[in-house]
Biopython code that builds the backbone (N, CA, C, O; Angstrom):
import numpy as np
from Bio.PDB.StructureBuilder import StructureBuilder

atoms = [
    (1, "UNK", "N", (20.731, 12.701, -10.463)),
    (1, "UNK", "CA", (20.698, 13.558, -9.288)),
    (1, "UNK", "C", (21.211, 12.790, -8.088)),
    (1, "UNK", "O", (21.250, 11.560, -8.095)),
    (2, "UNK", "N", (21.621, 13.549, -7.017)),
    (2, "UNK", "CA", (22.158, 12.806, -5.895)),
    (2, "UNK", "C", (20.960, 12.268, -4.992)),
    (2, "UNK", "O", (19.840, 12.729, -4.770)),
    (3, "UNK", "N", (21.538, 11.255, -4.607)),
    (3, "UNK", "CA", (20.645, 10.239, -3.649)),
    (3, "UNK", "C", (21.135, 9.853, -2.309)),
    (3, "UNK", "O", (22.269, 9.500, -1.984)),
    (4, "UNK", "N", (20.140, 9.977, -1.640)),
    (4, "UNK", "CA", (20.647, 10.236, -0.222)),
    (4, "UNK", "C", (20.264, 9.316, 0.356)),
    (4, "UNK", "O", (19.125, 9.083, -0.051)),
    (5, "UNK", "N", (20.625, 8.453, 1.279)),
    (5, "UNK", "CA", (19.976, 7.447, 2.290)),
    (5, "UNK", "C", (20.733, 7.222, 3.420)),
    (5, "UNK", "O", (21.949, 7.175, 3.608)),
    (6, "UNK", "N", (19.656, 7.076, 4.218)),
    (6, "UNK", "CA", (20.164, 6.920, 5.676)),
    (6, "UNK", "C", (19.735, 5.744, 6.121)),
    (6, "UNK", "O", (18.702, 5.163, 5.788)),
    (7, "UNK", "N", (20.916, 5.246, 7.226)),
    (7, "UNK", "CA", (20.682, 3.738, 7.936)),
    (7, "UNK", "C", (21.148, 4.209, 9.371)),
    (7, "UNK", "O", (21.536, 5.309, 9.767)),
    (8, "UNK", "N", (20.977, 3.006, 10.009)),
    (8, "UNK", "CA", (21.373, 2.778, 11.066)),
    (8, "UNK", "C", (20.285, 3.284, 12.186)),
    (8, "UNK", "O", (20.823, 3.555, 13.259)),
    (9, "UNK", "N", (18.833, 3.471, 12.153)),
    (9, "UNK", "CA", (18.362, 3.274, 13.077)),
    (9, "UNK", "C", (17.342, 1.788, 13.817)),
    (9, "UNK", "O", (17.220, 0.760, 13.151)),
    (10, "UNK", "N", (16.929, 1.874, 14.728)),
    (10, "UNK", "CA", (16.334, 1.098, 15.594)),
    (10, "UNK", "C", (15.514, 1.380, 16.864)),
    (10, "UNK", "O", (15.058, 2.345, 17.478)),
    (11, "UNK", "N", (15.556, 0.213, 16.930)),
    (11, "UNK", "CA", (14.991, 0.024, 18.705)),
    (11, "UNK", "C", (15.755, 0.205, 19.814)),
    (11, "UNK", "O", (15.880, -0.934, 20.263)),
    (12, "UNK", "N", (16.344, 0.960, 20.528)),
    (12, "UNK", "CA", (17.739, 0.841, 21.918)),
    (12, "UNK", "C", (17.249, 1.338, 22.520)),
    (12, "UNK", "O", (16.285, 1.953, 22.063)),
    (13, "UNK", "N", (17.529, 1.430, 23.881)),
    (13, "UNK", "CA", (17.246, 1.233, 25.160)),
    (13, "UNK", "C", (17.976, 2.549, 25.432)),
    (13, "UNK", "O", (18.889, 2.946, 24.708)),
    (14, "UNK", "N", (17.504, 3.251, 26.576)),
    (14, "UNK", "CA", (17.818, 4.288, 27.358)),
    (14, "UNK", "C", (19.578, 4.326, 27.636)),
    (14, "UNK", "O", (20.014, 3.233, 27.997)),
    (15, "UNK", "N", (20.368, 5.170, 27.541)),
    (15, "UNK", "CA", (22.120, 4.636, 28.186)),
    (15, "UNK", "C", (22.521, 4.738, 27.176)),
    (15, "UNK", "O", (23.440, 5.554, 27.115)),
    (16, "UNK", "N", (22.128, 4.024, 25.792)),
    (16, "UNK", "CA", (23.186, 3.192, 24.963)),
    (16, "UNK", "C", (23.612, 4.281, 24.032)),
    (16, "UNK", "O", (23.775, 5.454, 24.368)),
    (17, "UNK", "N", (23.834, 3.629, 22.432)),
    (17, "UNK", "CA", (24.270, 4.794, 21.835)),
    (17, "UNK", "C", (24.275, 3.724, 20.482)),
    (17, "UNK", "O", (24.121, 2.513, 20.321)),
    (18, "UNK", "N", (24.579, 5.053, 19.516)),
    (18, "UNK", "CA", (23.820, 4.499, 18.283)),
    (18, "UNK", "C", (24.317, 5.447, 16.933)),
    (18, "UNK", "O", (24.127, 6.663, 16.934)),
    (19, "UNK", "N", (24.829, 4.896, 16.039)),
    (19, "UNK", "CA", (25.452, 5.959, 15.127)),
    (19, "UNK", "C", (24.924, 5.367, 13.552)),
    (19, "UNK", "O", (25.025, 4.249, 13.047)),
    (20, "UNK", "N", (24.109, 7.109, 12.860)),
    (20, "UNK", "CA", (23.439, 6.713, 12.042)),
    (20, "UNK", "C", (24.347, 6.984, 10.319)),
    (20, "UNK", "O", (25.100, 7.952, 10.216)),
    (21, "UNK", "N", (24.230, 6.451, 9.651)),
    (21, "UNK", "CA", (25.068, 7.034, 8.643)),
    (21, "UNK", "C", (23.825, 7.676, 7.331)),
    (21, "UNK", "O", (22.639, 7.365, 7.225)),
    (22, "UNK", "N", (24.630, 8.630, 6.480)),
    (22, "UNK", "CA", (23.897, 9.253, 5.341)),
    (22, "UNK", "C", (25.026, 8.903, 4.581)),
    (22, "UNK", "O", (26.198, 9.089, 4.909)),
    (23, "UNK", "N", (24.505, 8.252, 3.280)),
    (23, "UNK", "CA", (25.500, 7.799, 2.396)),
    (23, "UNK", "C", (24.527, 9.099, 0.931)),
    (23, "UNK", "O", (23.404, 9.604, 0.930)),
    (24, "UNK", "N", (25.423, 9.152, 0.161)),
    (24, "UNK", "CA", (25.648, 10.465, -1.080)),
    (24, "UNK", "C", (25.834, 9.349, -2.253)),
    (24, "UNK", "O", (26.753, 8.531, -2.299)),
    (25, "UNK", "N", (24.603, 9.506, -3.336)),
    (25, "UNK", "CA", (25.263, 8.442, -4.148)),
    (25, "UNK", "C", (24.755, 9.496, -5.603)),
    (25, "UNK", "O", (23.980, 10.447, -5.500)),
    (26, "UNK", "N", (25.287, 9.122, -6.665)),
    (26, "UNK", "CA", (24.431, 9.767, -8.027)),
    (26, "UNK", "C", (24.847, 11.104, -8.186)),
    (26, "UNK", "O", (24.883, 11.569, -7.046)),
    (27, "UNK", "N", (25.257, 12.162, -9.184)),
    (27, "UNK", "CA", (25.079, 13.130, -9.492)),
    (27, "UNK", "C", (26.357, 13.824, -9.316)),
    (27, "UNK", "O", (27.420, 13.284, -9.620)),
    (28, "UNK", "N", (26.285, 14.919, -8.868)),
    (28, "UNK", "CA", (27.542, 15.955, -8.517)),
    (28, "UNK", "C", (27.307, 16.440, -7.148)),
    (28, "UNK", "O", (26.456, 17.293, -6.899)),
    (29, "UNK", "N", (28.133, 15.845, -6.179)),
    (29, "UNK", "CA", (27.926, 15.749, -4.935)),
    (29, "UNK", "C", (29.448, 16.847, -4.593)),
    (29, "UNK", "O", (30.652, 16.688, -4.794)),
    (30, "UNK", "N", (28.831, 17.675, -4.147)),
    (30, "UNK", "CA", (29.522, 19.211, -3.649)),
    (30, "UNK", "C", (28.726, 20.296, -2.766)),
    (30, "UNK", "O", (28.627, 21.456, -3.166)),
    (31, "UNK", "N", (28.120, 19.838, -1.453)),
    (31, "UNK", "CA", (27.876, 20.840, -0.845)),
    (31, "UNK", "C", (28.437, 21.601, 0.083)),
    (31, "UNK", "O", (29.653, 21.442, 0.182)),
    (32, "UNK", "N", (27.890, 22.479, 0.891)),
    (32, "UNK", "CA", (28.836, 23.242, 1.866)),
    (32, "UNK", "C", (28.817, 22.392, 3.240)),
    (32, "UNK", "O", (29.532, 21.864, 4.092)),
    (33, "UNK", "N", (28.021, 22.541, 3.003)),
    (33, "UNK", "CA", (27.952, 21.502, 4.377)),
    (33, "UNK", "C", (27.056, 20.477, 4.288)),
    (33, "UNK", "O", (26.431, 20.468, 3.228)),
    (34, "UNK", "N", (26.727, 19.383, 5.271)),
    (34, "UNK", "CA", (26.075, 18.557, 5.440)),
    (34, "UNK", "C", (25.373, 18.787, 7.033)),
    (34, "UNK", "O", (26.024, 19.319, 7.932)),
    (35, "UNK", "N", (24.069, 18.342, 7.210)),
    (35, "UNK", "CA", (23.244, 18.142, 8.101)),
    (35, "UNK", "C", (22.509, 17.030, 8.514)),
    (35, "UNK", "O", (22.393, 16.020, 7.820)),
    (36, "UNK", "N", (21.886, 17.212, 9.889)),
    (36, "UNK", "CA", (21.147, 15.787, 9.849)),
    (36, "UNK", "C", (19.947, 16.674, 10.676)),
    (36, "UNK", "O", (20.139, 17.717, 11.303)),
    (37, "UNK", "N", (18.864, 16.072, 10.524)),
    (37, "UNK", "CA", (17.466, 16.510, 11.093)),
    (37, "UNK", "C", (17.009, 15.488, 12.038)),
    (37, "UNK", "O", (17.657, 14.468, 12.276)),
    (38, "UNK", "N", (15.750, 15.812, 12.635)),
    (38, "UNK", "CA", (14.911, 14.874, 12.889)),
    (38, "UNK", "C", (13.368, 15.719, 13.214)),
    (38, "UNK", "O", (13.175, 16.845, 13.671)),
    (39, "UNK", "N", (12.645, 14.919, 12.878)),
    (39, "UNK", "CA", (11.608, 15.149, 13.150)),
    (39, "UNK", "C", (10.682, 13.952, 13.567)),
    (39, "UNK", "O", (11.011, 12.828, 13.189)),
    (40, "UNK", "N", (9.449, 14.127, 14.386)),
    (40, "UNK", "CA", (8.374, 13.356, 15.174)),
    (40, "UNK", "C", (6.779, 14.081, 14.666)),
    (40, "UNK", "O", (6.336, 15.104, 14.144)),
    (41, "UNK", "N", (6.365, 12.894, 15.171)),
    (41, "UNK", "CA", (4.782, 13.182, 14.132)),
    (41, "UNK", "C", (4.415, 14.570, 14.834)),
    (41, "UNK", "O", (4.484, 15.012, 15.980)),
    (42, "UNK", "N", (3.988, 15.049, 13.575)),
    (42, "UNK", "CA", (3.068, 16.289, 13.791)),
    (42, "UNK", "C", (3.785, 17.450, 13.725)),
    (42, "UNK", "O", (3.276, 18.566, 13.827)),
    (43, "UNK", "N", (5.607, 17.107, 13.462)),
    (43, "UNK", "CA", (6.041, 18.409, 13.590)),
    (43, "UNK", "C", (7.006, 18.617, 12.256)),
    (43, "UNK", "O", (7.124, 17.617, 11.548)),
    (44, "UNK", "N", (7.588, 19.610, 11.917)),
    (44, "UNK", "CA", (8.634, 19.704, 10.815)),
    (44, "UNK", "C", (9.692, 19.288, 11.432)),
    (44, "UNK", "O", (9.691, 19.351, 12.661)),
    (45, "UNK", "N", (10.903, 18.738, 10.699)),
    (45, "UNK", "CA", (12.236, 18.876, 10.698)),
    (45, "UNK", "C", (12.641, 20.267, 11.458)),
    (45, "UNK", "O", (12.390, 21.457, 11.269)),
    (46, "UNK", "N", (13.596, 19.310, 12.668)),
    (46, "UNK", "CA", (14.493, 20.543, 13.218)),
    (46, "UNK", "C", (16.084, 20.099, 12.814)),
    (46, "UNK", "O", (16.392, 18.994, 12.368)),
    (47, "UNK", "N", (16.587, 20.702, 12.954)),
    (47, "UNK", "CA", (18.379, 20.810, 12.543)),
    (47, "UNK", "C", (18.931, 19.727, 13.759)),
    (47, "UNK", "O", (18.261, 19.755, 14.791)),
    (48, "UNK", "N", (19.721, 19.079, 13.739)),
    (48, "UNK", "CA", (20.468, 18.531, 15.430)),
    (48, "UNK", "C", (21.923, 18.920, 15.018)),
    (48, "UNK", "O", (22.820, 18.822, 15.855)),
    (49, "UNK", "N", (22.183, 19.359, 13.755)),
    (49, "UNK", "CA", (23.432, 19.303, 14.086)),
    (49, "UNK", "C", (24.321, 19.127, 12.181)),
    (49, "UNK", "O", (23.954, 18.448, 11.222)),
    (50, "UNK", "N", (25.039, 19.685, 12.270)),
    (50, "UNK", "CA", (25.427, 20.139, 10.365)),
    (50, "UNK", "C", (27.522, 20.137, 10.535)),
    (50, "UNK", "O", (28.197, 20.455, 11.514)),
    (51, "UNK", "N", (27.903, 19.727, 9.379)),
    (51, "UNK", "CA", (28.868, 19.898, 9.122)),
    (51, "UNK", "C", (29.888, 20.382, 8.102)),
    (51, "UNK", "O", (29.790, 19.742, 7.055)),
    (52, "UNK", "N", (30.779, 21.260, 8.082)),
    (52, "UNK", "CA", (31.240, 21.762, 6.734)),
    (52, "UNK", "C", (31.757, 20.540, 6.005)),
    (52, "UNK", "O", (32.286, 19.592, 6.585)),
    (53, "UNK", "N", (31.513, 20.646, 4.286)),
    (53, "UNK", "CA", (32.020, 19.717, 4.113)),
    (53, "UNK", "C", (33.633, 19.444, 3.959)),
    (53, "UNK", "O", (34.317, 18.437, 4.138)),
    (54, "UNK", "N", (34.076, 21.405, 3.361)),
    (54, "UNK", "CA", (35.461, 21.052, 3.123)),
    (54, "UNK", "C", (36.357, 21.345, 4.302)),
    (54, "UNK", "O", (37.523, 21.585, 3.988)),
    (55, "UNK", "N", (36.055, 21.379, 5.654)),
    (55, "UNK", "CA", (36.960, 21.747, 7.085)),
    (55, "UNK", "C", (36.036, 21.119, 7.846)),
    (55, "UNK", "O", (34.994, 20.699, 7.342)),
    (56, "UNK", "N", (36.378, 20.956, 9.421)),
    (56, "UNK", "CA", (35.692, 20.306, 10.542)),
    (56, "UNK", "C", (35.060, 21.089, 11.081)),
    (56, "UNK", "O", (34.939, 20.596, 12.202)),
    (57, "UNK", "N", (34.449, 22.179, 11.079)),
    (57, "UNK", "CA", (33.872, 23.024, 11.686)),
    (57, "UNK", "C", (32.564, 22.440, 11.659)),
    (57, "UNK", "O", (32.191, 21.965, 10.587)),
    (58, "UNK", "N", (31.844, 22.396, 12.599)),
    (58, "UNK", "CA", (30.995, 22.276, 13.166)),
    (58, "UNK", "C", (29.617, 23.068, 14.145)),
    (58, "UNK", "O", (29.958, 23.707, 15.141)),
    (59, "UNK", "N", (27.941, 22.967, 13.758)),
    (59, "UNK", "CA", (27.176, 23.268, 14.092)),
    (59, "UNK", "C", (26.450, 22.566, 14.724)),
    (59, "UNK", "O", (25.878, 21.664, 14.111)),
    (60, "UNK", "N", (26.173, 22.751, 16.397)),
    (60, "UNK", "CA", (24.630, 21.914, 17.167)),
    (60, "UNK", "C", (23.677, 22.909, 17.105)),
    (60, "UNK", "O", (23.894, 24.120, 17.100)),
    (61, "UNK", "N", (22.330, 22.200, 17.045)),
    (61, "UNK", "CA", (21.390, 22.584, 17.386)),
    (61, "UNK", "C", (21.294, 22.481, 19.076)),
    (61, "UNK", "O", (21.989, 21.933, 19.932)),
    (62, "UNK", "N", (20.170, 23.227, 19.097)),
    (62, "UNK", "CA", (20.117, 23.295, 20.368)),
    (62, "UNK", "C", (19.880, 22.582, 21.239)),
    (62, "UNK", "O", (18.767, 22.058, 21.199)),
    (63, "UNK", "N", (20.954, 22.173, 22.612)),
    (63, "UNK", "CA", (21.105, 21.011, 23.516)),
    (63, "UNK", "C", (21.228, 20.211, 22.627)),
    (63, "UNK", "O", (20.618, 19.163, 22.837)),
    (64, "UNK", "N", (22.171, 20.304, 21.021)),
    (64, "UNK", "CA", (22.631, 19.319, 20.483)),
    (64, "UNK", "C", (24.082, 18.665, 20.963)),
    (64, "UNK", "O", (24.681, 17.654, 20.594)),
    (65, "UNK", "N", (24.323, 19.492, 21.762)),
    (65, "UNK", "CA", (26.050, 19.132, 21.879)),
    (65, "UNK", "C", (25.684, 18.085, 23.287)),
    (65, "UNK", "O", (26.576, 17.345, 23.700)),
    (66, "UNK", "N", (24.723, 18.095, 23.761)),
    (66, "UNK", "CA", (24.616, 17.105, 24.640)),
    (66, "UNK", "C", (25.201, 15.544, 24.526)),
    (66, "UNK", "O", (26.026, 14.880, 25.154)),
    (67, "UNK", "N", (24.415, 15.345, 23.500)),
    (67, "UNK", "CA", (23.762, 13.659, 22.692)),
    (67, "UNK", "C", (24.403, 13.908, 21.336)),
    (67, "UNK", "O", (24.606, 12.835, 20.768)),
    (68, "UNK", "N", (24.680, 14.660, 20.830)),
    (68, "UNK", "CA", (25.028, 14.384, 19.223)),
    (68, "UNK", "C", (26.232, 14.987, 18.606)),
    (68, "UNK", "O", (26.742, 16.101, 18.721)),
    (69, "UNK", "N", (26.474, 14.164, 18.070)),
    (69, "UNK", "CA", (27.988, 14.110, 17.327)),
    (69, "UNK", "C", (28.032, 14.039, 15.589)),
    (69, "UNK", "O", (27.829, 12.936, 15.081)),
    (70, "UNK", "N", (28.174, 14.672, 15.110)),
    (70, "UNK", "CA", (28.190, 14.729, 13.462)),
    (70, "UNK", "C", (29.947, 14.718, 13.192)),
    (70, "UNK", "O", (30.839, 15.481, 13.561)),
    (71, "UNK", "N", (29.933, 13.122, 12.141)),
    (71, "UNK", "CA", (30.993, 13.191, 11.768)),
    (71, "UNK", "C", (31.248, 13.033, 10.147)),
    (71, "UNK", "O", (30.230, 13.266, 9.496)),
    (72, "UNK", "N", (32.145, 12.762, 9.548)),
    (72, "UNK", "CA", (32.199, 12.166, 7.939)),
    (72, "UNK", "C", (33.088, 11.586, 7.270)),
    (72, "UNK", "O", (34.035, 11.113, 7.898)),
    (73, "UNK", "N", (33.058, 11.479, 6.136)),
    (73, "UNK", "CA", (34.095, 10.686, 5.521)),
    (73, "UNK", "C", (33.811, 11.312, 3.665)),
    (73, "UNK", "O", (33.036, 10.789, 2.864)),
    (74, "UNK", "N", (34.641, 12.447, 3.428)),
    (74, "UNK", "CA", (34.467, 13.019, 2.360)),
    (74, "UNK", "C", (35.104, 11.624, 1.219)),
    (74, "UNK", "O", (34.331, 10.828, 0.686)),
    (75, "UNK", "N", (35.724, 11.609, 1.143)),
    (75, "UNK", "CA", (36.045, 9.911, 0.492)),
    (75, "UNK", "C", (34.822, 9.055, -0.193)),
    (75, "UNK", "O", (34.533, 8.850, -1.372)),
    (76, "UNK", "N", (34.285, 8.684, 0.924)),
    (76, "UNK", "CA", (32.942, 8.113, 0.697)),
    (76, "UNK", "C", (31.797, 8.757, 0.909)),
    (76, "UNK", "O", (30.814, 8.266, 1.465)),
    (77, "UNK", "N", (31.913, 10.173, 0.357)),
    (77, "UNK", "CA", (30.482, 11.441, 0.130)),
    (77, "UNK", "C", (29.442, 10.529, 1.766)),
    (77, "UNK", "O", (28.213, 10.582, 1.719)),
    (78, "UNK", "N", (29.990, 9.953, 2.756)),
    (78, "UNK", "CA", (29.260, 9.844, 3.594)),
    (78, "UNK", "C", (29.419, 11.307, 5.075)),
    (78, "UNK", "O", (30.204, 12.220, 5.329)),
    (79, "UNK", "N", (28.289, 10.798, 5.610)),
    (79, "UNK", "CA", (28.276, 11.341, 7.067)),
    (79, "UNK", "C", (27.510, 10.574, 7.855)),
    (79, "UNK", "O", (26.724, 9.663, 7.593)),
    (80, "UNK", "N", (28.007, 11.300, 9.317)),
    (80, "UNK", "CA", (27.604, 10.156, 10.577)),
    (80, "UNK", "C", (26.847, 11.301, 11.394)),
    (80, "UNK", "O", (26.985, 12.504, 11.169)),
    (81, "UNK", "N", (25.923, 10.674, 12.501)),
    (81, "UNK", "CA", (25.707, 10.942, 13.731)),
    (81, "UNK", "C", (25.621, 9.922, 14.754)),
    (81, "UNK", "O", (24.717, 9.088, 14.803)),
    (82, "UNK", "N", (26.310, 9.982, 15.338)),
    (82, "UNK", "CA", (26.760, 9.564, 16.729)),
    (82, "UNK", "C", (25.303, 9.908, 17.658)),
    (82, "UNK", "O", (24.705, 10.968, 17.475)),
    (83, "UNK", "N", (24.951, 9.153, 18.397)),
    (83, "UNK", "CA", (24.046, 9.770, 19.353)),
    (83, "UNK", "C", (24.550, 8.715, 20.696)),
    (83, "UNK", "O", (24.724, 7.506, 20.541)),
    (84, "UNK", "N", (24.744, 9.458, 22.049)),
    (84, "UNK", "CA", (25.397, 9.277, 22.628)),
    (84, "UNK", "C", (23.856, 9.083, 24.119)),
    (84, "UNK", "O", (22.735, 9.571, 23.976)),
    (85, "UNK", "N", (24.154, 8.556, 24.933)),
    (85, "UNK", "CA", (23.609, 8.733, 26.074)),
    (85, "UNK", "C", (21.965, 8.918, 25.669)),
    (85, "UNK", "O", (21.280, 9.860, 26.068)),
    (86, "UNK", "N", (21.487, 7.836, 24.806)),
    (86, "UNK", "CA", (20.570, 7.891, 24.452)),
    (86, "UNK", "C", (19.299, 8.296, 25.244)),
    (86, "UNK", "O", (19.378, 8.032, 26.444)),
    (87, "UNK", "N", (18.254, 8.823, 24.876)),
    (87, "UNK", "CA", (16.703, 9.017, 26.353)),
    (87, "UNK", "C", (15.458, 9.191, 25.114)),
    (87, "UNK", "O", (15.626, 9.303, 23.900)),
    (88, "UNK", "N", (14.451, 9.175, 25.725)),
    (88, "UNK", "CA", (13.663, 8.748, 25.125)),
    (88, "UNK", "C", (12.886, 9.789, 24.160)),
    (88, "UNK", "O", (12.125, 9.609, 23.210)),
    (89, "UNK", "N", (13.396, 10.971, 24.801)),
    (89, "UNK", "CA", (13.080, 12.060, 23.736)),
    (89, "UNK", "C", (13.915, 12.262, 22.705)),
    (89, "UNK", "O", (13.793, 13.322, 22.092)),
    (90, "UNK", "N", (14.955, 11.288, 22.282)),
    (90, "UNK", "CA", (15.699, 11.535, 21.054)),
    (90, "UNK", "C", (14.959, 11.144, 20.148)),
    (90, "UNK", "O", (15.099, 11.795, 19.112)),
    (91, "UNK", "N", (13.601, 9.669, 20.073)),
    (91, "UNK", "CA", (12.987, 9.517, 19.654)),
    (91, "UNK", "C", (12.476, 9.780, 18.278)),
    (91, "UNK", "O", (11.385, 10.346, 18.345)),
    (92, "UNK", "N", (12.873, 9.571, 17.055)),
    (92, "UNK", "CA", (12.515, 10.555, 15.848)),
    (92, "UNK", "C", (12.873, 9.517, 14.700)),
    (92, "UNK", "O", (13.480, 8.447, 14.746)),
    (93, "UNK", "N", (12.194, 10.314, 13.499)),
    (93, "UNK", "CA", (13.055, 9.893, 12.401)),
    (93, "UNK", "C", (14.028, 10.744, 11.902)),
    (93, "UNK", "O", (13.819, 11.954, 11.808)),
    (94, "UNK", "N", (15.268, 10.127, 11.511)),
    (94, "UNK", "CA", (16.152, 11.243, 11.432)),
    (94, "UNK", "C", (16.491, 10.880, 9.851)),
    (94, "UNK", "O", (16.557, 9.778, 9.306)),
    (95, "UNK", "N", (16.734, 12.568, 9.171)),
    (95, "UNK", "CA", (17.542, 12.592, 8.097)),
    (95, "UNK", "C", (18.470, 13.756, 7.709)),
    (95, "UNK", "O", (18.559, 14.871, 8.223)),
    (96, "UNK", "N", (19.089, 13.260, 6.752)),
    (96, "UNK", "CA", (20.263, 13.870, 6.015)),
    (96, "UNK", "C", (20.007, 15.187, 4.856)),
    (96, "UNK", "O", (19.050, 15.154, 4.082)),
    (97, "UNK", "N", (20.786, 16.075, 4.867)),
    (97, "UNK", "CA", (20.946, 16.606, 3.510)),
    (97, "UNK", "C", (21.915, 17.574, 3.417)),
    (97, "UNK", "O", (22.362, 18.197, 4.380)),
    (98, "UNK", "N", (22.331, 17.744, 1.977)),
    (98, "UNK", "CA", (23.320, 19.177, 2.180)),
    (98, "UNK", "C", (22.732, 20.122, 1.467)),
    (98, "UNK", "O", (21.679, 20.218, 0.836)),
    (99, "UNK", "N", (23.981, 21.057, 1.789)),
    (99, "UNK", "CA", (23.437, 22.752, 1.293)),
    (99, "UNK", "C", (24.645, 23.587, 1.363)),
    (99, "UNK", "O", (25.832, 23.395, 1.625)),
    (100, "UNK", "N", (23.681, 24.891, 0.930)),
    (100, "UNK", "CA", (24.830, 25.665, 0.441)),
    (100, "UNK", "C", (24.200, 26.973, 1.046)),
    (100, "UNK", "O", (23.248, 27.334, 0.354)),
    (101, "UNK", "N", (24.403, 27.687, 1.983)),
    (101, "UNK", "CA", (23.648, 28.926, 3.093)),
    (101, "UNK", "C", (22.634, 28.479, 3.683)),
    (101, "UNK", "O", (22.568, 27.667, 4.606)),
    (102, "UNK", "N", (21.483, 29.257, 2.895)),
    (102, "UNK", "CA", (20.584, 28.388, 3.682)),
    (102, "UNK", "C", (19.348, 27.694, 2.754)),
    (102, "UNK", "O", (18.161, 27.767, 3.071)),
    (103, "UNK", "N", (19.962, 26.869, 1.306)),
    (103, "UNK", "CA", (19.541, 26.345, 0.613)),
    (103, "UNK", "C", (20.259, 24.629, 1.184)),
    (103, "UNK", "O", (21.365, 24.238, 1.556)),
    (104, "UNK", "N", (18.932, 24.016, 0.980)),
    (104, "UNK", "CA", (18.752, 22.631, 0.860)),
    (104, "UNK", "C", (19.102, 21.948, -0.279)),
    (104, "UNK", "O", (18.406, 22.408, -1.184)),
    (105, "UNK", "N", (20.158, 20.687, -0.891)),
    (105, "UNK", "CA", (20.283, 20.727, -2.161)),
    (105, "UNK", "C", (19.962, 19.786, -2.597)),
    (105, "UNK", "O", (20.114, 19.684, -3.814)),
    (106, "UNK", "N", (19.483, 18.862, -2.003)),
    (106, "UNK", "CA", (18.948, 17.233, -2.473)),
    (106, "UNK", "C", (17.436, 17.153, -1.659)),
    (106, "UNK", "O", (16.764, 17.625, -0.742)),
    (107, "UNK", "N", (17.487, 15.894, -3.067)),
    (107, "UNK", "CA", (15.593, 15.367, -2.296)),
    (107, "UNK", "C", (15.904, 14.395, -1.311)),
    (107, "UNK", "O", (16.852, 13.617, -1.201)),
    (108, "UNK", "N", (14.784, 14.635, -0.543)),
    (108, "UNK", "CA", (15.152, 14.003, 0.715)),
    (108, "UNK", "C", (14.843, 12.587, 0.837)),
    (108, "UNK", "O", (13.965, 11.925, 0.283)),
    (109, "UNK", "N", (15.911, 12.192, 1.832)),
    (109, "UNK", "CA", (15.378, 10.695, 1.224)),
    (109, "UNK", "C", (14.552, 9.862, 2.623)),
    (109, "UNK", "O", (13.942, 10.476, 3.498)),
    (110, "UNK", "N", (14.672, 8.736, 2.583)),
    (110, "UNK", "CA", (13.451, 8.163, 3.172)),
    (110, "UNK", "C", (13.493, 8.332, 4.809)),
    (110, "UNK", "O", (12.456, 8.204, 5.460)),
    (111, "UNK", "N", (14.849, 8.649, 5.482)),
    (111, "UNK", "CA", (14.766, 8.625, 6.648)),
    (111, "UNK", "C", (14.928, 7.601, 7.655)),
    (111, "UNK", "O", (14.180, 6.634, 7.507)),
    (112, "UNK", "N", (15.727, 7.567, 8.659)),
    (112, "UNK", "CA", (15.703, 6.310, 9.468)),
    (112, "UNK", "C", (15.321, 6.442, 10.933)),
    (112, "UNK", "O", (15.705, 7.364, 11.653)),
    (113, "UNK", "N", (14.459, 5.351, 11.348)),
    (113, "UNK", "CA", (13.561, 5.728, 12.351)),
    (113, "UNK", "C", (14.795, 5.219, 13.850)),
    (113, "UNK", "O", (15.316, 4.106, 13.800)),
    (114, "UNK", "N", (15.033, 5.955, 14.775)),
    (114, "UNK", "CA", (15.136, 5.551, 15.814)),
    (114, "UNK", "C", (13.940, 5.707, 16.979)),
    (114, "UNK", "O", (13.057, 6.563, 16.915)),
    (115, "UNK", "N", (14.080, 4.675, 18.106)),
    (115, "UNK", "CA", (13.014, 4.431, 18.864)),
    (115, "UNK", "C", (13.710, 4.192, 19.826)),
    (115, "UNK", "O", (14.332, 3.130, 19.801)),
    (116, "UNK", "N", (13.873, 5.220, 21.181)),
    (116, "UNK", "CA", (14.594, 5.065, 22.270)),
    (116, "UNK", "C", (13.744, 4.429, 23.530)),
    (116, "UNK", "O", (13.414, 5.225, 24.409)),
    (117, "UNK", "N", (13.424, 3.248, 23.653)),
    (117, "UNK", "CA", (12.997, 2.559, 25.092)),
    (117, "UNK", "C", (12.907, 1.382, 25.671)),
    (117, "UNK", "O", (13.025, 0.399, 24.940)),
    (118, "UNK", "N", (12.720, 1.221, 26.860)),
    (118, "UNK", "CA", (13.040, 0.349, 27.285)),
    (118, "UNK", "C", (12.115, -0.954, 27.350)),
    (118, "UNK", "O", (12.538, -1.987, 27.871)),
]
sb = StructureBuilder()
sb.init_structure("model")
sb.init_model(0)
sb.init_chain("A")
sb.init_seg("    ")
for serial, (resi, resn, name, xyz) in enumerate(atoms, 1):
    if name == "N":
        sb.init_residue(resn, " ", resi, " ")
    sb.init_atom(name, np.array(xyz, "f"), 0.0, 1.0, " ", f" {name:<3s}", serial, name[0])
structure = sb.get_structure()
């Protein structure tokens, strides 16, 4: 089955900026699109932001187009988010997955924590 993992978070400071990757490994990797979430204690996963996989078309969540940028690299079954003009409510753990409408198609994987402060 496909395996999903995400890197690239941390500790940064207010201003900066920070780009997380979801790498696709194992199985038959073909979804419609790709997404990235985040969620903070106590709450579910919200959307920030999704991408088709076979064209550039593109989805933000809301006041996603602010701070966030979803990009990819079908080549290497990866994807990115960019987070731009970092603040302290970006705050979260963020993860990856794809799908196909409004089905989810992989288990989710462990998630990478960013921590925006100063």
């Amino acid at each position: 089955q496909v395996h999903l993992v995400e890197s690239g978070g941390g500790l940064v400071q207010p201003g900066g900026s920070l780009r997380l990757t979801c790498s696709a490994s194992g199985g038959f990797f073909d979804p419609s699109f790709m997404a990235w979430f985040r969620q903070t204690p106590g709450k579910g996963r919200d959307l920030v932001g999704a991408i088709s996989w076979s064209t550039d078309s593109r989805y933000f969540g809301e006041d996603a187009k602010v701070r966030f940028i979803v990009s990819k690299d079908n080549a290497k079954d990866t994807v990115y988010l960019h987070i731009v003009d970092l603040k302290p409510e970006v705050t979260a753990v963020y993860y990856c997955n794809g799908g196909i409408g409004a089905t989810i198609l992989y288990p989710w994987g462990q998630g990478t924590r960013v921590t925006v402060s100063s």
